[in-house]
N, C-alpha and C positions, 0 to 999 in steps of 0.2 A: 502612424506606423502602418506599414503595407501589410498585406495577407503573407500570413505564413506560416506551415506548419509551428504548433506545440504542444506540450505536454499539459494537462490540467493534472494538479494533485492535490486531492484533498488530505489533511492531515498534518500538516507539515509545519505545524507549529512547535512540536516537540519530538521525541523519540525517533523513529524508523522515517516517520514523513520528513522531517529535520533534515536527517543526512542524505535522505535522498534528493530532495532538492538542492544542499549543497553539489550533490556527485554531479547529478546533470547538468545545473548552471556552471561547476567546473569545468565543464566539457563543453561548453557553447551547446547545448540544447535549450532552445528557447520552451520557457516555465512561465505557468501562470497557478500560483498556491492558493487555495480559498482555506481563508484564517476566521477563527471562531473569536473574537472580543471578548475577554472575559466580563463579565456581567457587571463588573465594579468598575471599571474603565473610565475613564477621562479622554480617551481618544488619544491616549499618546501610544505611539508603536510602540510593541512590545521589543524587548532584545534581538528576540526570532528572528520578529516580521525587520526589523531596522539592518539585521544582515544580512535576512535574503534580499533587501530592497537592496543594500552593497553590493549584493554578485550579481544582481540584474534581473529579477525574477520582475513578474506583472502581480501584484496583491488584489486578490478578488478577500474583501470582506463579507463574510454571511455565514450561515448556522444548514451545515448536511442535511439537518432534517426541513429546512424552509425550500419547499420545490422550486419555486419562485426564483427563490436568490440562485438554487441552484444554476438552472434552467439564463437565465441571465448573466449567472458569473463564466457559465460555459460556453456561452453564444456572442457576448459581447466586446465590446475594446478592451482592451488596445489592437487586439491582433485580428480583429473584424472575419475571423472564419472558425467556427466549431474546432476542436483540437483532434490532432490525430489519433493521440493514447489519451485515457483517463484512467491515473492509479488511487486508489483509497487506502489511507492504513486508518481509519478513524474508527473510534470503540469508543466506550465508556458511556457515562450519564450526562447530557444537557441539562442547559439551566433548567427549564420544565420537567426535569426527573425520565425524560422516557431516553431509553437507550438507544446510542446510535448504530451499533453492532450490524442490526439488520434494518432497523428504518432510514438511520441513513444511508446505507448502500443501498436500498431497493429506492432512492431518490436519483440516486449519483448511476445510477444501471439505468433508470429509467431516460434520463438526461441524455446518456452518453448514446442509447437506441437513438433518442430523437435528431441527437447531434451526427449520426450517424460514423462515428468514431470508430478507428479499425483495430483497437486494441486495446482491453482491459485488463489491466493487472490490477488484484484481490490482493490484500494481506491479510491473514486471516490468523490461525492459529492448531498447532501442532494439539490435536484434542477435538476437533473440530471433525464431523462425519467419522471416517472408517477406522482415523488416527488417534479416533479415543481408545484403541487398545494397546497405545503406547506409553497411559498414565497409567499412576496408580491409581486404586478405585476412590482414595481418600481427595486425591487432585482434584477424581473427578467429579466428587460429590462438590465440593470446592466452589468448581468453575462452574459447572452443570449448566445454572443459566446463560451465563455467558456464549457460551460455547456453543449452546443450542440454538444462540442467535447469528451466531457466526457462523454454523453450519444452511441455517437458512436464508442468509448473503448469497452463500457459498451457491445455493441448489438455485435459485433466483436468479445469477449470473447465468448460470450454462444455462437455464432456460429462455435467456433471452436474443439468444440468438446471436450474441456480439459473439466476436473473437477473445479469447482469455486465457489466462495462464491465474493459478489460483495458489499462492505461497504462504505454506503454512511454517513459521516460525517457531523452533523450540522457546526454551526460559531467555529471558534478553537480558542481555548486559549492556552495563554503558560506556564499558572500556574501549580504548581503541580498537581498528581492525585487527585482526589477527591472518586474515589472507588463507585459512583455512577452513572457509565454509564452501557446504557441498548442500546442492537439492539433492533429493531422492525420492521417486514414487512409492519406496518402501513406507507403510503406515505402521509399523512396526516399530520403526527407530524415533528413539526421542533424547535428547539433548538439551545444551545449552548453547547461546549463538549468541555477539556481539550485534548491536545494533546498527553500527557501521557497514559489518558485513552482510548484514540483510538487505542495505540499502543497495550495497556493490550488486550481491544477485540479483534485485528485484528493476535494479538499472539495465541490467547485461540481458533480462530477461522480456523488457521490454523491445528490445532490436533484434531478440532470434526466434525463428520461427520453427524451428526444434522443439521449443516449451508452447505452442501454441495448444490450446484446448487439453491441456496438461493443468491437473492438481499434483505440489511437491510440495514433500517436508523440507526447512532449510535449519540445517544445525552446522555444527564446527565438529569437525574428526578430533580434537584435540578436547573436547568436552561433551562425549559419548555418555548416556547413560547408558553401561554395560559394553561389548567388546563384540557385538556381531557383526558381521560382513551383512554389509547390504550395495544394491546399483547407485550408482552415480551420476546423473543426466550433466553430460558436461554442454558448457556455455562457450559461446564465441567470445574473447577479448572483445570488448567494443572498441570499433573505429571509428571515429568521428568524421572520416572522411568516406565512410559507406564501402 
């Protein structure tokens, strides 16, 4: 395969990384997914990894927190040149019990510095830094650690000098789009937001440079908690033909 621009996304095994790989392989953006094997494995592809392999995606196998794999899965074939954007939606616990919230993104940050990549998109979560004063306090006893890992992703990005856009998602659902979800720098508003339409913005978000070095909340007007007016950061339609 010749050199050319792509997208690396880690996560994309399930939820938000899922459909975002769908969106952009929909749209002829060339994708390369780094997928986690779950631990019991046989090596047979999972459902995920066997459809994005259908829509054309590059499958990097390895674990966010293995620098190594990172650092390899980033740099190497098929597409023989570092990727333009690297997006992360990955969270939760590894096989080893350590979270990947903030070690694996300060792996995939450190990566994307050396790969020297011109655009990072964060997915992070509505709760995270300023926008924990958009839960209730019980949420946030709740989340607390999580969240405090996700905030220090978060601080970790802008410190590293890359270019970023940092999107924080309300509650996620796993219904279709709904074509009513809005970012907003407001840390105040919290919501509920389809995971589909996370994927649309954090897609649209990746091609404008409007959201650049911008943190935003992304929820759906139509599943508001509470009824306040807040800003709107509107996005360009993506063009695939630039």
């Amino acid at each position: 395969m010749t050199e050319q621009p792509y997208v690396f996304l880690a996560g994309a095994s399930r939820g938000v990384g899922f459909e975002l790989a769908c969106w952009l392989l929909q749209r002829g953006i060339s994708t390369r997914t780094l997928l986690r094997l779950p631990p019991d494995t046989d090596g047979t592809p999972s459902p995920a990894q066997a459809e994005l392999e259908s829509l054309g995606a590059a499958i990097a196998i390895g674990d966010a927190l293995d620098a190594e794999a990172v650092n390899r899965a980033m740099q190497g074939p098929p597409f023989n040149a570092p990727p333009w954007a690297v997006v992360s939606t990955i969270g939760g616990i590894g096989p080893d019990g350590r979270r990947a919230d903030f070690l694996g993104n300060k792996v995939l940050i450190d990566a994307a510095v050396q790969a020297g990549v011109q655009k990072f998109v964060l997915v992070s979560s509505i709760g995270a830094g300023k926008s924990a004063i958009a839960l209730p306090p019980q949420v946030l006893q709740t989340l607390g650690p999580v969240l405090a890992e996700k905030e220090q992703a978060e601080q970790y990005l802008m410190a590293s000098g890359l270019p970023y856009t940092i999107v924080r998602p309300g509650g996620l659902k796993s219904e279709p789009a709904t074509g009513n979800a809005v970012l907003t720098p407001d840390v105040a508003i919290a919501g509920s937001i389809h995971r589909a339409d996370v994927a649309d913005l954090v897609g649209r978000c990746l091609f404008s440079d409007r959201v650049n070095c911008c943190i935003l909340s992304a929820v759906d007007r139509g599943l508001l908690y509470g009824t306040a007016e807040f800003e709107m950061v509107p996005l360009e339609d993506f063009n695939p033909n630039g």
